[in-house]
N, C-alpha and C positions, 0 to 999 in steps of 0.2 A: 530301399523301402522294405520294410519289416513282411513277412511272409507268417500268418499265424495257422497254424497245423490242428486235427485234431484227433490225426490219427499215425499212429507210430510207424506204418509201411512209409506212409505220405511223406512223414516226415526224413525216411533213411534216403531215399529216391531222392528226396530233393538236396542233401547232403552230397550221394553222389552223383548225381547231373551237375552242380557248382562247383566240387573239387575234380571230379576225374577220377581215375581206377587208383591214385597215391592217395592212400591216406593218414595224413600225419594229425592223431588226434590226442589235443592235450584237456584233460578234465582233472578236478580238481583234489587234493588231498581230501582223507577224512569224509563226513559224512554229505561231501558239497555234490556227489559226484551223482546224473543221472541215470541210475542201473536198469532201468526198463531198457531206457534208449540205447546206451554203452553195450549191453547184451546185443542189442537188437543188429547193432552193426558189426560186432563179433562175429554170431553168427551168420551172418552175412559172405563175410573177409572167408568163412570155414568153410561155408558152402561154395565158393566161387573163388578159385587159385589166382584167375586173373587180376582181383581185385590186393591192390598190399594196403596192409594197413599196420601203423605202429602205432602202438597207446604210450601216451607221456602222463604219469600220473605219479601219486604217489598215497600211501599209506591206503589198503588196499582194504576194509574189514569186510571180517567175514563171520558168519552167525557160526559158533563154537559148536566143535564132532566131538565127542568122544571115538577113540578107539578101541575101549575093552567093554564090554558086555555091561557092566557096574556102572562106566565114563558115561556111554547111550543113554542108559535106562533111567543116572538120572539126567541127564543135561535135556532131554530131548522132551522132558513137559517143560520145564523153564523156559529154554528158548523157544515154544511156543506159545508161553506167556508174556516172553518180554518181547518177542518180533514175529507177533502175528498175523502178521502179512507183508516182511521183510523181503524183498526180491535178491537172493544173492548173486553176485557177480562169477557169470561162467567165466572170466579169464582166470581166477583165483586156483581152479583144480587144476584147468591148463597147466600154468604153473607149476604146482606143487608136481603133477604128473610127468612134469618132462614131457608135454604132447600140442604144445603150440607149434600152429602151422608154421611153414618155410614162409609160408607168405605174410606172416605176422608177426608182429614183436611188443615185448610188453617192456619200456622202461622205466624203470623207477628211482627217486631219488629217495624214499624216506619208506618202507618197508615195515609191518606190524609185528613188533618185538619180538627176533627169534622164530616166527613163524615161515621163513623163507632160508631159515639153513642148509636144509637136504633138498633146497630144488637148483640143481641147475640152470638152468633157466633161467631162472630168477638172481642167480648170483651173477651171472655171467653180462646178464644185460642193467643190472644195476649203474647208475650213475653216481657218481660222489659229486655232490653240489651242497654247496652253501645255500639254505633257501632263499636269501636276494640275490641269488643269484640263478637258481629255479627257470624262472618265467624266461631270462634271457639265453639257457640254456637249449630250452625248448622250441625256441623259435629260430634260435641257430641251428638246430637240428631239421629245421621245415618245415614247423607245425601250423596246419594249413585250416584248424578245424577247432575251436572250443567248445568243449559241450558242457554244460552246468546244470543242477535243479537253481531252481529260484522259488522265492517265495511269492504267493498276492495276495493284494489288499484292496479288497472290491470297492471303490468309493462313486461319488454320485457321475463323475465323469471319466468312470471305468475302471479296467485294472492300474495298482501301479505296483513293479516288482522291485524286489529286493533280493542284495546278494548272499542275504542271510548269514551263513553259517561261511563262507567264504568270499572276502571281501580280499585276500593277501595276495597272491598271485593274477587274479586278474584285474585288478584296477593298476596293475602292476604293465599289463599288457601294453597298454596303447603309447604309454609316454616311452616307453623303450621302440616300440615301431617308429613311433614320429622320431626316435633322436638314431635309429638305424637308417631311418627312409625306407622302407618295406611296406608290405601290405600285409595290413591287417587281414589277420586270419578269422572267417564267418565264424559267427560268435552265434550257438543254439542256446535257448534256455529250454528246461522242461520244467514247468510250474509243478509244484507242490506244498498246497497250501498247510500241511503236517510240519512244514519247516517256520518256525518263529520268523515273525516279520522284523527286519533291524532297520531302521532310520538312518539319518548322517550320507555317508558315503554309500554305505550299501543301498541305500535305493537308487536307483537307476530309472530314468525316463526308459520308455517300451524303445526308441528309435539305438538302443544301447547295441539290442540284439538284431540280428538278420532272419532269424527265426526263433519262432514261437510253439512251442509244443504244447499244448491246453486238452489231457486227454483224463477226463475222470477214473477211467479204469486204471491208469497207473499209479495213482496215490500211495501214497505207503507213508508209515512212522520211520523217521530217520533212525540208522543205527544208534543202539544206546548200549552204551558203558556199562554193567553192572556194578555197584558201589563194592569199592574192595575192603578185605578187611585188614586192620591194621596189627604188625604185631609187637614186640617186646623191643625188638630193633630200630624199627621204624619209630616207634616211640621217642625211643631216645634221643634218636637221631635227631628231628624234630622238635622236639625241647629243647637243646642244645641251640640249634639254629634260630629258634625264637627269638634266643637273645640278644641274637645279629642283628636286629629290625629297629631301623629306627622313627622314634615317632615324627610326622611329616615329612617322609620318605617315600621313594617307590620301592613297587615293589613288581618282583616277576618271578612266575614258579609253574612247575609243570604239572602232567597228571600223574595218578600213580597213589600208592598205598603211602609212599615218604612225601608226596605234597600232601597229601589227606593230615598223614602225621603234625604237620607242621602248621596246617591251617588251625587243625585241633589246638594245638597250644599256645597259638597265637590268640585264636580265643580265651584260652584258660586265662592268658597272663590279661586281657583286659578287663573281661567281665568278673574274674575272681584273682584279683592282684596277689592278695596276700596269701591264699591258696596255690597259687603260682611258685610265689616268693617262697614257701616252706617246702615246694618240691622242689624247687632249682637246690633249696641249702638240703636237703635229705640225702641227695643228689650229688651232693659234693660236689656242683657246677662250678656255681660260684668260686669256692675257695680255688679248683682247679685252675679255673679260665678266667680268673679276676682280670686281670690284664687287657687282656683282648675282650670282653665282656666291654668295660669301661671304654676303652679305647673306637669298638667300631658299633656296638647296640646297645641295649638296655633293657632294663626289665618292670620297666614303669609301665600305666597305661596309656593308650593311644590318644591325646587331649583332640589335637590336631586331624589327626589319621593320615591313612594312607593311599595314593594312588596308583595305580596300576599301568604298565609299559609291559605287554606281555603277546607274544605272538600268538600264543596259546589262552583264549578265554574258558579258563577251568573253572569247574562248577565251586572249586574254592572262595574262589572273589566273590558269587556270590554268597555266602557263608557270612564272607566278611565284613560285607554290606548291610546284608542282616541286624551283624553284632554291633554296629555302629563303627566299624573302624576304616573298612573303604571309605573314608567321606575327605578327602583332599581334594578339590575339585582343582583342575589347571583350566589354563583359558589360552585360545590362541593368539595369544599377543606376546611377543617377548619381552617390552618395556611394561605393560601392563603384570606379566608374570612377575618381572623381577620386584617389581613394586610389593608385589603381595608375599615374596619369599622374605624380604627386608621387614614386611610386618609394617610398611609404610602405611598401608591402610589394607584394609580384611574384605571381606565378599560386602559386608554392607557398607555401603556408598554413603563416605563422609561429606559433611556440610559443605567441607572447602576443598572438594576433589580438584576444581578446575586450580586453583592456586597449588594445587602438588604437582600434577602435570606438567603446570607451566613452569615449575619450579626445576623438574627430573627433567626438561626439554621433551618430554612426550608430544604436547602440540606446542604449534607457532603461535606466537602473539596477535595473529590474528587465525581465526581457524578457519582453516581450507574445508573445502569438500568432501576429501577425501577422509581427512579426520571426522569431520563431522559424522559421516557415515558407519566410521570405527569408533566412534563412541557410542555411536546408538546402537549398533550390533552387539557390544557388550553388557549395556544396560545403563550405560554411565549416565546418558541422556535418554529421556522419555519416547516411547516406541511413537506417540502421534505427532512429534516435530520433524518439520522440514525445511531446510535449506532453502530461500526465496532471493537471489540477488545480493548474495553474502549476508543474510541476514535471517536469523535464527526464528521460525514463525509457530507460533503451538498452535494448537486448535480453536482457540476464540480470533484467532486472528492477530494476536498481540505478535507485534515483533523486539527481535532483542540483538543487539547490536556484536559483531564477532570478534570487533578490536579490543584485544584483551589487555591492550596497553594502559585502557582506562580500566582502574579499579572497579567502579559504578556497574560498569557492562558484565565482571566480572559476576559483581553479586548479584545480578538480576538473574543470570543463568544460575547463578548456584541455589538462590532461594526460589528459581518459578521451573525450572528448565530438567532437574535431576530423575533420576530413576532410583528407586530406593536397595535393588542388588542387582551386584553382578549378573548377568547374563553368558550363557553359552558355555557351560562351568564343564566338563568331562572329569567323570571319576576312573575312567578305563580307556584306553586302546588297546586291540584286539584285533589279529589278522583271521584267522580262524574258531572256532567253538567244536568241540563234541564235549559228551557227557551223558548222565543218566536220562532218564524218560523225567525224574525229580525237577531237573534241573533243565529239561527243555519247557516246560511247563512254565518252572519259574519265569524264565523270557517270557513267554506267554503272556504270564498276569502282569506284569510291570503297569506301571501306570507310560503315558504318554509324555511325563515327566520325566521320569526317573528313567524311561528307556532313553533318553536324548544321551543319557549320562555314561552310557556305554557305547562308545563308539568304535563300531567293525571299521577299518582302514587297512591300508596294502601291508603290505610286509618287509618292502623299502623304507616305509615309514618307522614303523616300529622296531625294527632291528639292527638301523643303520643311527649315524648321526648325519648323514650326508642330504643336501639340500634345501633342510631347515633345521642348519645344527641351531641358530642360536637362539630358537625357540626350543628344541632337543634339552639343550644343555638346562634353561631355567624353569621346564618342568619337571625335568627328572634328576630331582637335587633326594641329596643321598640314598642312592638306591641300590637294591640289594638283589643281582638276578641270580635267579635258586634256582640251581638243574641236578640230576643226576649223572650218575657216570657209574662204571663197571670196575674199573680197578684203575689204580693211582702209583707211581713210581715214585720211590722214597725223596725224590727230585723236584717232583709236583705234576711230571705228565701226566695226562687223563687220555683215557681210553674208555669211549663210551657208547661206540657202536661198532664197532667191529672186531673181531679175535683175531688172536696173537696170528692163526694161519690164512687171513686176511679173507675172510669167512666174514658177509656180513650180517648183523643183529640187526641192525635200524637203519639209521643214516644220521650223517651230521645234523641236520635241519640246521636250526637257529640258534645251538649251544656257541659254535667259536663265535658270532656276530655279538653275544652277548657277553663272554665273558671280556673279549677285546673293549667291549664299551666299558664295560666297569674300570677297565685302569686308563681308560680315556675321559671321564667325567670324574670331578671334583667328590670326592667324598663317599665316594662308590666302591661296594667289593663284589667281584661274582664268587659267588659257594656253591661249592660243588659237594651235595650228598652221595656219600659213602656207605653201604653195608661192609663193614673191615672183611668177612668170610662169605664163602658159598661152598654148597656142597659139589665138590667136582668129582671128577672118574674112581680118584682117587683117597676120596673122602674129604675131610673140610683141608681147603685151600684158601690162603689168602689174598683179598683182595689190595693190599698195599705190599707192592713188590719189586724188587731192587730195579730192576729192569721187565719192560714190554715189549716186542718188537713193532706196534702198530699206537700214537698216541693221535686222537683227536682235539686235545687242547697241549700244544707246548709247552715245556718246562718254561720257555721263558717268560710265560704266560700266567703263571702259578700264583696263587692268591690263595681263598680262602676253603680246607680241606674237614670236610665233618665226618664221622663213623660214630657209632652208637658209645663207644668211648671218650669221643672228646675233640675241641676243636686245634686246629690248626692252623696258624696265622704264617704260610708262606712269602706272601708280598715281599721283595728289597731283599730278603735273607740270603745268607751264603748256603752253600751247598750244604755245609755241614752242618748248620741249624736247621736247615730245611731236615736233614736225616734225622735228627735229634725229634724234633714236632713231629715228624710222622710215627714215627716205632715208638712213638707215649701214645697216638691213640688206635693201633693196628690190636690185635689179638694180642693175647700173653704168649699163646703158643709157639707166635712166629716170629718174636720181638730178638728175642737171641740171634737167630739164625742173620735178621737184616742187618742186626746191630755187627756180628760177624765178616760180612761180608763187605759191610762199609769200612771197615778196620784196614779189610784184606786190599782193597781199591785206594788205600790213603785218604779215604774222604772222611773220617773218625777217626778221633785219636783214641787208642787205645785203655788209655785211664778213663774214658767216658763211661760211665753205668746209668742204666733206667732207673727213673726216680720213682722211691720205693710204691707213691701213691700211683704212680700207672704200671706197677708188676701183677696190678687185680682183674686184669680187661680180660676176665672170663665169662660167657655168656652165663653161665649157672650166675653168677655175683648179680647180673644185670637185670634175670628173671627175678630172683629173690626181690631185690629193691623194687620192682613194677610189680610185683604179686601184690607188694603192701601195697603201692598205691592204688592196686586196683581194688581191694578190698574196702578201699576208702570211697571209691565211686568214681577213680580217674580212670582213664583209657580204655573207654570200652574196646570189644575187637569191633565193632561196626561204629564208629565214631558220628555218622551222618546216614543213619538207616542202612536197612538191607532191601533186597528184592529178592533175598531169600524167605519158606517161612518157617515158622521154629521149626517144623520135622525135615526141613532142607538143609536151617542151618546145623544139627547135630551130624546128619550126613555127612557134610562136609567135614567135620571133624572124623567120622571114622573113615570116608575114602582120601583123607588127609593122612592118617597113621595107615591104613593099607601103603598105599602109596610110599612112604619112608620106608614101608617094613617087608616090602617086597619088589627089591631093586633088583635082585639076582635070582636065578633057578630055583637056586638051593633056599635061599631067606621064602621065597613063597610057600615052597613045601614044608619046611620046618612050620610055618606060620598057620599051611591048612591043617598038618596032624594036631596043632592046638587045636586047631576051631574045632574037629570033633571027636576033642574028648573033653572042648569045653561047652557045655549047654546053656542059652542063655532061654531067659524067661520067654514061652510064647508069646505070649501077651504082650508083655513089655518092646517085642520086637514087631509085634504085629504090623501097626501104623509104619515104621521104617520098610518093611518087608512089602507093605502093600506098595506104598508108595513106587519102590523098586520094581514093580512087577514079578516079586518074586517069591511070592505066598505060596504060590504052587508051580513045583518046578519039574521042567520035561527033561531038559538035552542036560549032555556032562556038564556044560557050561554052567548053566543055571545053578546047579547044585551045587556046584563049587565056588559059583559067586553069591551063595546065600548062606555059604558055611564062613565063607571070609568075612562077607557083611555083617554076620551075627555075631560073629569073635571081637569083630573092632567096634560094633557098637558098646559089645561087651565092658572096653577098654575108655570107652570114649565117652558113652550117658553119665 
């Protein structure tokens, strides 16, 4: 029986009187997780030895610290503007601190980029899991305890909740308890009606949960993404990949500044084709990548469109949807899918549907129950008919005979009996959502319609083929799952969350589930975005390199490889064409050295030379080319708004070149004897200066971070 709470002591006490002094509590990735309560039991576990407690969770966020005096001064009105009244999670410093209790433990599968390198802790109790494989991790572990926010929707006979923003891992839960035989572990929700209501799966009757937490003082705005901005690499990248997409295809792509890139040109190539078409040829795309262009996407616009198989609901889709190009609706039928992938007949319901069915053996010559049922949930037949004694009844009472074997009987349903569209259409699945404050909003305003068309589901579902492959297979006909990755082995390894010293960055999540599906479904490639370089210890190092010692997707797994230079069509290739495709689109700088060393291994033969038009892959070549286009009015760097405002965004431009130009002791100090002996305008710096709180300065600090700010505005307005 459901227990509904309204007060957060209330609610920990009855958490521990049902489990006992072990507590194994799993909450959910991302923005699903509820931080009043999660704290509350924290605290608790810290105050009291007796009690253990272990958190199973994963991607952990946290409202962004600056560390330097400049970092604070500005992040610290921003983030009071974008999460004002954000509860952050005490386990997160723990962490970072190295100072969680003996009696407590935080595990994680999937960790916020990079942000958990220097903690012990945190590396040590990491878990590597596959996310469908997540939830059954967890409960082999002994997790005794779910905790979630949920959304509600007041209607005339009460609440009803939803799993909103995390629908992947726990609808994940129960069908793996019933096929272990265990016991379900008490399942808490904390309502927060700030989180978008989602339909489908995600709602839940109230009897889902064992408890109910319903306290108004905890409300809060779910964490939001600030919108990044894009640059001259991401770009590229991005346009390249556009050209992989095909029209009536799926599609899957994560978050980040390179799915932003790519959502952006995926727009360009529909709503301005031939705008498009004269960047790809300026671009030298085309001529490059004729081949593979032709062979696996295109560069036409989206008639058809496209739908979505994506663990990750990124605020791109909606972008897309907007543009008109998410609009491929699938339906849950497999014989009815295949029907509409064949072009047999389209969402509007032809005259002589019942004669095509019977023709594809969809139904029996005479129709059952069960059919009947499944055609009126689809729309085929009219929502006021029903089923009377095998005979088909409308609402005047007229009945219509089910034996299909007579012609006559045929037409009477087809001319009195039909529904004029498809029904139950989905343009998305979706295990999880985060994103901006823009783009929780959007959910918001959906109509009642169009939200049906997004449907939050498990994470089994969407990143597996298993249990309803043969529905799997005929909605997600040519599809195209787009991930990033860190660095690539001239072989086709990918390494994409963790370093060479097995130090980790993220976690697998849902990357190998997807790219194993693309060479498992018909017509399918997964592509993996590349930045070719990054700045390391060392200065710039390349990300396409002869060897890794840690890969998260197998060489023998290897398909399709993009970098700001150009695509790569690994699939079926031999080793030594795989080396050959990789060092044409890596850096110029590092192409010798790879090319070298494949020589030196026997994997190159020796008479092989780089082809003259990929000897240019210099980033100067790459800014020049994007400079024009941007003077022309492509690429903005905010592609889809800022939540900066103009005197935030110039800022960021000058603690962006601080930043680069004072890595070491010595580059700082060289950089402050500029700032004063260089004077910039008061006035002109004023408004920056204020903003910084740094108009009038007391401590050494201040002064030397208003001599720095005023050099690099100098450099940067």
């Amino acid at each position: 029986m459901i227990i509904k709470v309204q007060n957060i002591a209330d609610c920990v006490k009855l958490i521990v009187a049902k489990t006992g002094n072990k507590l194994s509590i799993g909450t959910p990735l991302g923005i699903g997780k509820p931080n009043p309560l999660v704290n509350a039991v924290w605290q608790l576990a810290k105050n009291d030895s007796s009690l253990r407690l272990e958190l199973f969770t994963a991607l952990s966020l946290q409202v962004p610290k600056g560390k330097s005096l400049l970092e604070r001064r500005f992040l610290e009105p921003f983030t009071d503007r974008l999460f004002p009244n954000y509860p952050d999670l005490d386990y997160i410093d723990d962490l970072k601190c190295n100072t969680v209790p003996k009696n407590m433990k935080v595990t994680e599968f999937y960790m916020q980029s990079g942000k958990m390198l220097h903690s012990k802790t945190a590396q040590m109790s990491y878990t590597s899991s596959n996310y469908t494989h997540a939830m059954r991790d967890m409960l082999d572990k002994g997790m005794n305890v779910l905790m979630q926010m949920v959304a509600v929707k007041q209607t005339e006979n009460g609440p009803i909740y939803s799993l909103s923003c995390n629908t992947d891992l726990t609808l994940d839960m129960d069908p793996i308890c019933q096929r272990k035989q265990i016991k379900r572990p008490l399942v808490v929700a904390m309502v927060n009606p700030y989180l978008p209501f989602m339909g489908g799966k995600a709602q839940v009757d109230e009897s889902f949960f064992d408890i109910v937490l319903d306290d108004e003082s905890l409300y809060f705005e779910p964490f939001m993404t600030p919108r990044a901005s894009v640059n001259t690499t991401d770009y590229s990248i991005g346009l390249l990949t556009s050209s992989l997409i095909k029209d009536e295809g799926t599609l899957q792509v994560g978050i980040g500044s390179l799915g932003d890139a790519l959502i952006y040109c995926t727009k360009l190539r529909h709503a301005h084709n031939q705008d498009y078409l004269d960047l790809i040829d300026k671009a030298q795309i085309k001529t490059k990548f004729f081949d593979v262009i032709k062979s696996v996407g295109s560069l036409s616009v989206f008639k058809k469109g496209l739908y979505a198989a994506s663990e990750m609901f990124v605020e791109g889709f909606a972008h897309l949807f907007d543009a008109g190009i998410l609009k491929r609706k699938v339906y849950g039928d497999a014989q009815i899918q295949q029907l509409l992938n064949q072009g047999i007949f389209t969402e509007t319901i032809p005259e002589n549907i019942i004669e095509i069915l019977l023709q594809h053996e969809v139904i029996d010559e005479v129709l059952t129950k069960r059919q009947f049922k499944r055609l009126q949930y689809l729309g085929i037949l009219k929502a006021g008919l029903s089923l009377v004694k095998g005979k088909i009844k409308d609402q005047t009472g007229k009945k219509y005979s089910t034996n299909l074997t007579k012609y006559k009987n045929i037409q009477a349903i087809q001319s009195r009996c039909l529904g004029e569209k498809l029904k139950q259409g989905v343009l998305l699945h979706g295990g999880f959502f985060l994103g901006s404050g823009w783009f929780y909003q959007w959910l918001r305003d959906l109509s009642d319609k169009n939200r049906a068309m997004f449907q939050m589901t498990s994470v089994g579902q969407v990143n597996e083929l298993y249990g309803n492959e043969a529905l799997d297979r005929v909605q997600r006909i040519k599809a195209r799952f787009i991930n990033t990755c860190m660095k690539v082995d001239v072989l086709g390894a990918a390494a994409s969350d963790t370093l060479d010293n097995n130090q980790v960055v993220s976690g697998v999540g849902g990357q190998y589930n997807f790219v194993a599906m693309a060479h498992a479904l018909e017509d399918s490639r997964s592509i993996l975005m590349l930045r070719s370089t990054h700045q390391g210890k060392n200065g710039l190092e390349s990300n396409i390199v002869w060897k890794y010692t840690y890969c998260t997707i197998p060489r023998h797994l290897r398909d399709i490889v993009v970098t700001e230079y150009g695509i790569a069509d690994l699939r079926g290739q031999s080793d030594e064409e795989c080396i050959k495709r990789m060092i044409c689109i890596a850096d110029s700088q590092f192409q010798q050295e790879l090319r070298q060393t494949a020589i030196r291994y026997n994997k190159l033969g020796s008479h092989w030379q780089i082809p003259k038009q990929f000897t240019n892959n210099f980033a100067e070549n790459l800014n020049t080319t994007f400079n024009q286009f941007r003077k022309q009015g492509y690429f903005p760097h905010y592609p889809f708004g800022s939540d900066f405002t103009e005197i935030e965004l110039h800022l960021v431009k000058a603690l962006t070149y601080l930043k680069s130009n004072t890595k070491t002791t010595m580059a700082k100090i060289k950089l402050l004897a500029k700032a004063y002996f260089n004077k910039a305008d008061e006035e002109t710096m004023k408004p920056y200066l204020q903003r910084m709180n740094l108009l009038k300065t007391e401590t050494r600090e201040e002064k030397i971070s208003n001599k720095l700010l005023g050099y690099a505005l100098l450099k940067t307005l």
